[in-house]
Residue frames relative to the residue before (quaternion, step in Angstrom):
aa qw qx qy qz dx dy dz
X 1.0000 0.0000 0.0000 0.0000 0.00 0.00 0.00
X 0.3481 0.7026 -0.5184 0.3414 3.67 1.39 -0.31
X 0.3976 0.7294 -0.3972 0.3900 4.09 1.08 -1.21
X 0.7345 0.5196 -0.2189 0.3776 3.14 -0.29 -2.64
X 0.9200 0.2509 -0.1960 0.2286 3.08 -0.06 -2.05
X 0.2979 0.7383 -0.4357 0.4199 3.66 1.41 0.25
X 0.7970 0.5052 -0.0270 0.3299 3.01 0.65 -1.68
X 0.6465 0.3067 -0.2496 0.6525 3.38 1.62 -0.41
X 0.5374 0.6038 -0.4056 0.4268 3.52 0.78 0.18
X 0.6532 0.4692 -0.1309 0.5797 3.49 1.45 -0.94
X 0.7499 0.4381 -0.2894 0.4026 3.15 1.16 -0.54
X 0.2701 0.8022 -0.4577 0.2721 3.61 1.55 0.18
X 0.4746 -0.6238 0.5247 0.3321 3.59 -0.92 0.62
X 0.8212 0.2702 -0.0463 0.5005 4.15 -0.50 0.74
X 0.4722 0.6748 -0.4635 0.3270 3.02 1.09 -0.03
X 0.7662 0.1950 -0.1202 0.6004 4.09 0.33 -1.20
X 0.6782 0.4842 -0.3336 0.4409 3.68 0.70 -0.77
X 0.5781 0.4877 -0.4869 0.4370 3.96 0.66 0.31
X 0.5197 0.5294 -0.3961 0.5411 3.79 1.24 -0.45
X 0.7837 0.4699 -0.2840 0.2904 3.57 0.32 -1.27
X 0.7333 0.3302 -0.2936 0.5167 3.03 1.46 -0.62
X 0.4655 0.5318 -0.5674 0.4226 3.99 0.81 0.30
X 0.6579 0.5775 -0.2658 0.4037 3.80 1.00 -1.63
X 0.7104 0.5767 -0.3037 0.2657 3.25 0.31 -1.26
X 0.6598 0.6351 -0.1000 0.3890 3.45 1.18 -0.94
X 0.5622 0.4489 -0.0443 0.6932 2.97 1.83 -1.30
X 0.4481 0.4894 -0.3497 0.6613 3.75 0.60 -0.36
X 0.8576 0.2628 -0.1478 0.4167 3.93 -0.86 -0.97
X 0.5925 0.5120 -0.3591 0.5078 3.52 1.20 -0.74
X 0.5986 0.6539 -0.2335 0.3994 3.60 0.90 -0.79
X 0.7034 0.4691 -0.2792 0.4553 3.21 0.82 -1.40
X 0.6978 0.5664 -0.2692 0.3461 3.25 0.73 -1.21
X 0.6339 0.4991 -0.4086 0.4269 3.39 1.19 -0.70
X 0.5243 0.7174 -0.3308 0.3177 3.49 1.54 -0.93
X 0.5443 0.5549 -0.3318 0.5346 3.39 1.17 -1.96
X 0.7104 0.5828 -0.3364 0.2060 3.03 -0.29 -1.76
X 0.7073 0.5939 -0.0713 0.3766 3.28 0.54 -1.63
X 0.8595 -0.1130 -0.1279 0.4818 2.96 0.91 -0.85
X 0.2189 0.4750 -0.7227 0.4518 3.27 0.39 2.14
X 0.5591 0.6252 -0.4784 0.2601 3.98 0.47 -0.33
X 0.5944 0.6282 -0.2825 0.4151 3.29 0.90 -0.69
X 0.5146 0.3953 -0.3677 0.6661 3.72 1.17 -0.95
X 0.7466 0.4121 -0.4105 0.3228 3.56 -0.70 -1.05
X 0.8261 0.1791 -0.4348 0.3105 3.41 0.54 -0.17
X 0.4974 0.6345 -0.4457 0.3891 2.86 1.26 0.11
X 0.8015 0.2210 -0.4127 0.3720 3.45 0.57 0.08
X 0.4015 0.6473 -0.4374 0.4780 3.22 0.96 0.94
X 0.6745 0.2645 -0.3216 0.6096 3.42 1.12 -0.24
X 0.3909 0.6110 -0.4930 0.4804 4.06 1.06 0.33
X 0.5581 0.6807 -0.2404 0.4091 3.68 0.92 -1.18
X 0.1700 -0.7592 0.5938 0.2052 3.98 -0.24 1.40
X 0.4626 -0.6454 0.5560 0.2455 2.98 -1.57 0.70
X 0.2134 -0.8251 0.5135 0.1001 3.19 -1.08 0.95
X 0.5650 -0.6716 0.4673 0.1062 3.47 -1.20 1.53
X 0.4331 -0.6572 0.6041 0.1247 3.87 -0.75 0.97
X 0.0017 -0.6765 0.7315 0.0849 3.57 -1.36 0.48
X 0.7444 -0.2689 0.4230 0.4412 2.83 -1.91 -0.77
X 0.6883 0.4556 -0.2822 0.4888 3.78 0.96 -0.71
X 0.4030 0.7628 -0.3902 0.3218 3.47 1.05 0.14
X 0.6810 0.2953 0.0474 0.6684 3.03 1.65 -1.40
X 0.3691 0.7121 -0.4981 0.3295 3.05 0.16 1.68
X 0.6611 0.5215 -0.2505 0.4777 3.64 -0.28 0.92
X 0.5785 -0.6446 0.3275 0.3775 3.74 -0.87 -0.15
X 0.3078 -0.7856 0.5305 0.0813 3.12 -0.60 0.99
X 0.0285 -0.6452 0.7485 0.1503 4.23 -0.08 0.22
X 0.0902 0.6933 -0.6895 0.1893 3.08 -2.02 0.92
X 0.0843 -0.7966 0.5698 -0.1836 3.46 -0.60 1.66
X 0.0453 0.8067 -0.5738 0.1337 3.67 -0.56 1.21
X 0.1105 -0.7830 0.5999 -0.1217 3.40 -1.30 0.78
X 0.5098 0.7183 -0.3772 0.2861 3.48 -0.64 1.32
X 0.5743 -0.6043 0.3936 0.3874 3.64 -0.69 0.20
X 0.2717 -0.7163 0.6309 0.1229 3.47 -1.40 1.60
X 0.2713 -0.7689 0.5438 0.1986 3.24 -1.02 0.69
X 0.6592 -0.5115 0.3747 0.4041 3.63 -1.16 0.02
X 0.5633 -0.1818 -0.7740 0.2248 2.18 -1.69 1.97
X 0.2825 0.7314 -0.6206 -0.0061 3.51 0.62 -1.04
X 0.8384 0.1383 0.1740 0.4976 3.80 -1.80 -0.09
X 0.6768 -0.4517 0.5246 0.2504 4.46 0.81 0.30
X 0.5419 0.4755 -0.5400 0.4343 3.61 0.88 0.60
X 0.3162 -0.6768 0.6564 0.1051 3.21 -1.41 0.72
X 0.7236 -0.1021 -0.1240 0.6712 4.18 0.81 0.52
X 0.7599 -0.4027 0.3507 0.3706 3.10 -1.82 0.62
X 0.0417 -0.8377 0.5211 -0.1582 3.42 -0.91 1.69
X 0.4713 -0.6355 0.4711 0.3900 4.11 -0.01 1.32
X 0.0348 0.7377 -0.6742 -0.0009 3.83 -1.46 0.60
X 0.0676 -0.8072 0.5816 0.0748 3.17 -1.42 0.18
X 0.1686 0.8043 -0.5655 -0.0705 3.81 -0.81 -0.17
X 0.1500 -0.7456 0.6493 -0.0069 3.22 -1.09 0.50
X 0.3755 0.5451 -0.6509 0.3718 4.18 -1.23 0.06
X 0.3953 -0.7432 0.5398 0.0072 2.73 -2.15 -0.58
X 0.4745 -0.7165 0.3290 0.3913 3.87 -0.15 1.38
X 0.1458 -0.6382 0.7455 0.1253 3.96 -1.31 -0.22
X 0.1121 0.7667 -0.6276 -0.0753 3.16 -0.06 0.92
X 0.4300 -0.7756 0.3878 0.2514 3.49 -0.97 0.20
X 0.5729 -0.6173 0.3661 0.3959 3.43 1.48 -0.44
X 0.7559 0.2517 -0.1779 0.5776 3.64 1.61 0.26
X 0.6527 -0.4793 0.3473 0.4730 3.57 0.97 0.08
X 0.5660 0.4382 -0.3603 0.5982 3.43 0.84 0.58
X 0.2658 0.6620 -0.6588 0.2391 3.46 -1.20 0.42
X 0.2361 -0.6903 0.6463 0.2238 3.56 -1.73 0.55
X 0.0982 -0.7641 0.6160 0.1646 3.74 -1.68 0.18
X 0.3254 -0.7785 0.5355 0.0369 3.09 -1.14 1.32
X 0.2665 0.8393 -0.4146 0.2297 3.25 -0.02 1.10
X 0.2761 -0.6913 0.6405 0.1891 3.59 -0.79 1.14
X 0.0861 -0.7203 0.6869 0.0453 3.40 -1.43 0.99
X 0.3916 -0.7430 0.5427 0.0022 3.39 -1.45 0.79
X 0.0966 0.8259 -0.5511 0.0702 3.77 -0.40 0.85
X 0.8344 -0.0709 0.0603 0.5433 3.39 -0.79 1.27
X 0.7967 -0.3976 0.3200 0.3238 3.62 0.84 1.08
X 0.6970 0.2672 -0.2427 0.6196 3.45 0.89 -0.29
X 0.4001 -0.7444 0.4528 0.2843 3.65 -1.26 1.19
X 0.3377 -0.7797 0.5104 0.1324 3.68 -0.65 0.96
X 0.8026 -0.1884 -0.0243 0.5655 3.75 1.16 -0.72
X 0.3661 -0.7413 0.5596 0.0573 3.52 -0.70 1.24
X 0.9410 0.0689 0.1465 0.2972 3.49 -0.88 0.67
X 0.5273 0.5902 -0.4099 0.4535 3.25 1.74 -0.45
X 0.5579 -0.4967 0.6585 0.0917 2.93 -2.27 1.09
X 0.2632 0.6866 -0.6498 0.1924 3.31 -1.27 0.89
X 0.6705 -0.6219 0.3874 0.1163 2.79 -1.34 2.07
X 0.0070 -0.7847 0.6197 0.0064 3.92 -0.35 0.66
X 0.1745 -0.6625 0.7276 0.0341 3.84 -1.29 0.83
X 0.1057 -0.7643 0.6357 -0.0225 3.61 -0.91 1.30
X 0.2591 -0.7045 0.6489 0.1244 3.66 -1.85 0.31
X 0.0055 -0.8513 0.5130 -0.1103 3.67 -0.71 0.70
X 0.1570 -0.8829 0.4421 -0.0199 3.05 -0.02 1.78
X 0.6449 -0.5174 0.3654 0.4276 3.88 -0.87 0.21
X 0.8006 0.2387 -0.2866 0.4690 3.55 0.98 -0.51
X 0.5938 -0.6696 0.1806 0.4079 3.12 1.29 1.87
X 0.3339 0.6832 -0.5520 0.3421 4.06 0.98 1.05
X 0.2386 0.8526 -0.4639 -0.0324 3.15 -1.08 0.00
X 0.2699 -0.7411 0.4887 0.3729 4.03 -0.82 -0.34
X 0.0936 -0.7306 0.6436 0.2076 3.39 -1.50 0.18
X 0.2113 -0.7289 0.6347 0.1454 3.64 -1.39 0.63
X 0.0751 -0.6616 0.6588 0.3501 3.54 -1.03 0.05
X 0.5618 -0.7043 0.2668 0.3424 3.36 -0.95 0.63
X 0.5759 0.0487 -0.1930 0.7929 4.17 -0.12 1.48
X 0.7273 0.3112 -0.5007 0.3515 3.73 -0.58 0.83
X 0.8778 -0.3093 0.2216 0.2911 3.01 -1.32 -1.04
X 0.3567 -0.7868 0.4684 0.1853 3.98 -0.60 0.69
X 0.0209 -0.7581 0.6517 0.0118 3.51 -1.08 0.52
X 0.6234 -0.4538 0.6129 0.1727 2.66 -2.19 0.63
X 0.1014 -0.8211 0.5615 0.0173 3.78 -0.68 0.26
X 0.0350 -0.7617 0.6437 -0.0644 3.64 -0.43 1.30
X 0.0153 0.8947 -0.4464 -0.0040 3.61 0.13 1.05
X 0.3498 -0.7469 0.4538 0.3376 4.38 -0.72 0.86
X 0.6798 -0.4794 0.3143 0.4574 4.00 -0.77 1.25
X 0.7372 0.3718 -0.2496 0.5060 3.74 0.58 -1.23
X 0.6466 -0.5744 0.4744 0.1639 3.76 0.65 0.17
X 0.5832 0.5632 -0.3702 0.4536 4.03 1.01 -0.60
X 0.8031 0.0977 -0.0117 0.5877 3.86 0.76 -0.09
X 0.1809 0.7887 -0.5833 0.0705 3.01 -1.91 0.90
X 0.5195 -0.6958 0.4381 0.2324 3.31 -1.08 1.22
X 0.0503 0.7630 -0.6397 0.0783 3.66 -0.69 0.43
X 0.0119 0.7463 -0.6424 0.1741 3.45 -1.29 1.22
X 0.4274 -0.7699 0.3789 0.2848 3.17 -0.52 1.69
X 0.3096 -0.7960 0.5150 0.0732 3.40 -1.64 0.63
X 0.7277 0.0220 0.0624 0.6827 3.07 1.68 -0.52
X 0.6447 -0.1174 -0.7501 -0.0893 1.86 -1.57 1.54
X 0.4383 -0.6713 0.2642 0.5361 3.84 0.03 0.47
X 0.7272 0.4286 -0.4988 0.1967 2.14 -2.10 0.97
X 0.4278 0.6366 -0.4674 0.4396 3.20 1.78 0.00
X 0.7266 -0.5093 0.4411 0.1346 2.69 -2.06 0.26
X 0.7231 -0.5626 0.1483 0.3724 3.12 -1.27 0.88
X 0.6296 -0.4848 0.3907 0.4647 3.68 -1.30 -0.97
X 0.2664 -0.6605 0.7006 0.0456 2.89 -1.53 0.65
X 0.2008 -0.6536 0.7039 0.1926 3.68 -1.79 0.39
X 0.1419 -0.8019 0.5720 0.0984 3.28 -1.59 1.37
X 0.4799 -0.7408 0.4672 0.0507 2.83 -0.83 1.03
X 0.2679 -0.7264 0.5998 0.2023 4.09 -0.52 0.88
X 0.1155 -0.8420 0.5234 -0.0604 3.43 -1.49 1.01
X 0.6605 0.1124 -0.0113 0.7423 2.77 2.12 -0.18
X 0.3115 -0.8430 0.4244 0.1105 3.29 -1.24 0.81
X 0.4760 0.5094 -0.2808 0.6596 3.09 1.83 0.56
């Protein structure tokens, strides 16, 4: 009978199949970290194989839409205490440091300029930095992406303006 009782011992429900299914998981979970692990090396290595590419003035060429919201402090824009703002429109750059922006701006809830044109003069450094002025307004800082489709911008002048925003190209004309 030594036979029998082997045989119903083995024949317990859970008995080998509770390993297979704790192991099995851990087993596949493993490999993958393995694969994983060691494809990273290539990837970064050819990411750092990858030339780096230099910004101009033509970098920034095309239309840029660009919508912002926040709180002007004193002096900015003639407030005298901290006053809700908005603007909204869009850049034209031209592709040399020249370019116009159309842009309605909001103060304290009441629109201040609708639609108006205004003459902007840009800068565009190789490690894609840069500044923009509109001409008698406001100044920025310019963090620009190698391909040109997007950029960070944070106001520089006049204080108290409002925070940063990222524009965003929508047209290449």
């Amino acid at each position: 009978m030594p036979h029998l009782e082997l045989a119903a011992n083995s024949a317990r429900p859970g008995t080998g199949s509770r390993f297979l299914r704790r192991t099995i998981p851990i087993i596949i979970a493993g490999t993958l970290v393995a694969v994983a692990g060691l494809s990273l090396p290539k990837r970064i290595a050819a990411s750092n194989d990858e030339p780096t590419r230099e910004c101009t003035l033509a970098t920034l060429k095309g239309r840029y839409l660009f919508a912002n919201s926040g709180v002007l402090l004193p002096p900015a824009f003639g407030v005298t205490e901290a006053t809700p703002a908005a603007d909204a429109g869009f850049h034209l750059f031209n592709g040399d440091g020249t370019g116009t922006d159309i842009v309605t701006f909001s103060v304290g809830g009441h629109v201040a300029i609708e639609n108006e044109a205004a003459p902007v003069t840009y800068t565009v450094n190789p490690d894609c930095t840069g500044t923009a002025t509109v001409v008698n307004g406001p100044s920025f800082d310019l963090f620009i992406s190698p391909d040109g489709e997007e950029f960070a911008r944070i106001p520089t002048a006049p204080p108290g303006n409002y925070g940063a925003v990222i524009d965003r190209r929508v047209s290449r004309k």
